[in-house]
Every structure is written in structure tokens, then in C-alpha cells.
N, C-alpha and C positions, 0 to 999 in steps of 0.2 A: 169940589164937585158940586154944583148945583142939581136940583131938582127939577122938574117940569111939574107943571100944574095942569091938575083933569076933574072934572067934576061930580059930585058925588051922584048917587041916584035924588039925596033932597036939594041938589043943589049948590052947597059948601065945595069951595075949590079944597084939593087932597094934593098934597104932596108926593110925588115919587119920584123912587131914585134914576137916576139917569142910566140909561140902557139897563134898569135892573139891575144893577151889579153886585153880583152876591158875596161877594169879598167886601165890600164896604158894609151888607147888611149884617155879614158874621163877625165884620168885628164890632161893629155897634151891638152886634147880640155879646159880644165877649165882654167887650164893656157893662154892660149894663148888669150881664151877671157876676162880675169882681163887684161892681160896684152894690149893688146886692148882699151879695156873700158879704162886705164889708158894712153892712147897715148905714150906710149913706143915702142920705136923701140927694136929688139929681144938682137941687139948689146948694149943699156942701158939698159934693165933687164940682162944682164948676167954680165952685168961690175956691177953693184949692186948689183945683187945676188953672187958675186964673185965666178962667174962659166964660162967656155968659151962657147963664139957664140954657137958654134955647139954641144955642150953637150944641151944648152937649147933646138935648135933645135931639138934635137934628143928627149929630154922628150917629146916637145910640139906633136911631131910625135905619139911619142908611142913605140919609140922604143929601150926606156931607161926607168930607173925605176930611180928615185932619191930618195936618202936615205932623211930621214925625218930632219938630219940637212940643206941640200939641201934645201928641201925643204919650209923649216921653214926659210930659207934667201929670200926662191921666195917669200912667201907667205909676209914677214917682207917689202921686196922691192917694192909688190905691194902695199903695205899700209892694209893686211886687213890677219885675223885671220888664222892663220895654218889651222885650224879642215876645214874652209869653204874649202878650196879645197879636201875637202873627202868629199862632203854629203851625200853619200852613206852609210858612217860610220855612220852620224850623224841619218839619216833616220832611221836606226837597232836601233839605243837609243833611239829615240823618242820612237817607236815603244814597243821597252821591256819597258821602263818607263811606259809606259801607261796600257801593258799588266801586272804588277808585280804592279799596286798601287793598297794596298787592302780597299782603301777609293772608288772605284769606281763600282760601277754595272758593269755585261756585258752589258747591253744595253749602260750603258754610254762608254764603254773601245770600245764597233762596233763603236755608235759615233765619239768619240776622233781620232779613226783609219781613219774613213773614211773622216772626213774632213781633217785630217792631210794629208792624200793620194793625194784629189784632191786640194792642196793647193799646193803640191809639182808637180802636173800635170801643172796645171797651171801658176807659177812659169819658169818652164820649156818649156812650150809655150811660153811664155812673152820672156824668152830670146831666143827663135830658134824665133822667129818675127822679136827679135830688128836685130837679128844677120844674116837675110837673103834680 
């Protein structure tokens, strides 16, 4: 995914992501916080992910899109599963799993849904906490 270029108020061309896309800024935010969490400088996750500096910068940005081999080297480098830096994806499969199990009541599937919801709320507090 490239970028488009716009210009700052002093001048200096700025980078952004293409149509915005806030799925590539969250996972360049997910990345950047594993990578964090793991005390890695940007320059040792990309000599590991054998990818250069400024390519990873640019994922971590948002303003690149890394193919899923890429990725699966970030995810392998930081020590922790491919799927976890999409949970987004992961979230939709909870969610159909629970809507499509025909051993459950609706009242158990609203259940399922809505603890599973605020488990993922909270979750996501916990790390905009640790992370501010």
C-alpha cells in the first residue's frame, strides 16, 4: 500500500496512509507495541524480520501494508503468533462461532457475545493504560 504525499505547514513533504486506513494504522500500532513490550529497537526487529528500517517504519506508521509472509517474520521475530496481530479477524470468528453453534440458546449466544465484547473492551483499556 503506498502513501500519498502532502505538505507540512513548514514545508517538508509528510507521508500518509492511503485512503486513511485504519486497519493498517492499528496494526502498525500493534506492531509497534509487541515490539515495545519486547525491548526491541525498530533497527533489531527489521534485521530479524529481515526487512529494512524504513519498510518497518513505514508498516508501523500505516503507511505500508505488509504481505502476510512479512508479516508472519514480524510476528515469528517478536516471539508471538501471526493471527494475534489481526484481532480484529480473530474477533469476527469468535463472534460467527458462537453465532453458528447450534448446541447454544439465543439467550446463551447474547451471553457469549456480550461477555466476549466486554472482555475485548477491557483488554484494550488495560493496554492503552500500560501504554500511556
Amino acid at each position: 500500500m503506498e502513501g500519498r504525499v502532502r505538505r507540512t505547514d513548514a514545508g517538508r513533504p509528510e507521508r500518509t496512509p492511503v485512503d486513511e486506513d485504519p486497519q493498517a494504522s492499528s496494526l502498525g500500532e500493534m506492531i509497534r507495541k509487541q515490539r515495545e513490550l519486547a525491548s526491541l529497537t525498530m533497527r533489531q526487529l527489521s534485521k530479524m524480520a529481515g526487512i529494512s528500517n524504513p519498510y518497518l517504519s513505514q508498516i508501523e506508521h500505516g503507511l505500508r501494508e505488509p504481505s502476510q509472509a512479512v508479516l508472519r517474520e514480524i510476528a515469528t521475530s517478536l516471539g508471538i503468533d501471526p493471527d494475534e496481530l489481526q484481532p480484529e479477524a480473530e474477533e469476527i470468528g469468535v463472534r460467527d462461532a458462537i453465532a453458528a453453534d447450534p448446541g447454544l440458546t439465543a439467550a446463551q449466544r447474547r451471553a457469549l457475545t456480550e461477555v466476549y465484547t466486554s472482555m475485548i473492551a477491557a483488554t484494550a483499556a488495560r493496554r492503552a493504560d500500560r501504554n500511556s
